[in-house]
Steps between C-alpha positions, in 0.01 A plus 500: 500500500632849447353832582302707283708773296413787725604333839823498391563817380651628815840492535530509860344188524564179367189375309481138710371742809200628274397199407164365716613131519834586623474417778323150409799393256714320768229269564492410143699186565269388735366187296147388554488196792376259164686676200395753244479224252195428288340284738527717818370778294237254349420384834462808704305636173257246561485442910414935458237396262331290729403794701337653222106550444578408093585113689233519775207549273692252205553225760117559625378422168648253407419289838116589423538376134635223692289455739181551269594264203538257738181555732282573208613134379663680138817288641536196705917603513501603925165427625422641855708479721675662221808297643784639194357814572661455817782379376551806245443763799777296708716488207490832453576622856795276524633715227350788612655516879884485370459780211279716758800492767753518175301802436537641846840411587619661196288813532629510884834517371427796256310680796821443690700662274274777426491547856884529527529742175235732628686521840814565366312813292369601797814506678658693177232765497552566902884525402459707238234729682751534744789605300287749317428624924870528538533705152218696616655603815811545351379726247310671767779590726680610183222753423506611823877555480441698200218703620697596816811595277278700223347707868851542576594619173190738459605615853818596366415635190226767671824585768669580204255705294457720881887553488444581111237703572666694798832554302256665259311725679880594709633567127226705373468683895932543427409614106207732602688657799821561264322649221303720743862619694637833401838363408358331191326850444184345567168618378 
């Protein structure tokens, strides 16, 4: 399977670690205990079906049609004690048994490896949720190194618009008081 377009635009991450069954791929070669041929597939299609109200209500039905048509007298084929009635019901759960456990064992196995995938996503969320901590604090400490040198640098920069400032107001007190002096012929 491959990811949708937009998971793997990003270039700082390779596309397989977007994709949601990533982490379920290396239990692709887990093979089914019977096969994923057409009769395991068949066979657990139809021990799942067994379960279902569609077979239920079919397979009540059909034992009253049974049942009646022979009662009523319309058919003389399994009179009471409807003995290959019987016979049909144990047929059918001697097939029915193996392709329920079939059924099981093979959805156990899925579970399993379900299980395992989703606990290995787990464990890569925590790691990434820490590393994105350990950014965080890094980038923290870094903005706090650069907030201390900008208060440093603002510091310095008011110290030297005072000394500006000063040198200023000493120029114009040294321009004033040698304009007003009588050797300049002052005013």
């Amino acid at each position: 399977m491959s990811a949708p377009p937009e998971m793997t635009r990003s270039s700082t991450v390779p596309p397989e670690r977007h994709h949601h069954f990533r982490f379920h791929i290396p239990h692709l070669h887990l093979g089914s205990v019977f096969g994923d041929d057409w009769f395991a597939l068949k066979a657990e299609g139809f021990a799942r079906f067994f379960g279902t109200p569609v077979f239920l209500i079919g397979q009540t039905i059909a034992v009253a049609i049974w049942i009646g048509l022979n009662v009523l007298g319309f058919s003389k084929f399994d009179v009471y004690p409807f003995i290959l009635l019987n016979l049909a019901f144990s047929l059918q759960a001697a097939y029915a048994a193996p392709l329920i456990l079939l059924a099981q064992t093979r959805q156990a196995d899925r579970d399993k490896a379900h299980a395992e995938a989703d606990a290995q996503h787990r464990e890569a969320l925590a790691a990434a949720s820490e590393q994105r901590q350990v950014l965080a604090a890094q980038e923290t400490a870094q903005l706090l190194q650069l907030l201390e040198q900008n208060t440093k640098l603002t510091e310095l920069v008011k110290e030297l618009t005072q000394r500006v400032e000063a040198l200023i107001v000493e120029m114009h007190g040294a321009v004033v008081q040698r304009g007003a002096s009588p050797e300049t012929g002052g005013r």
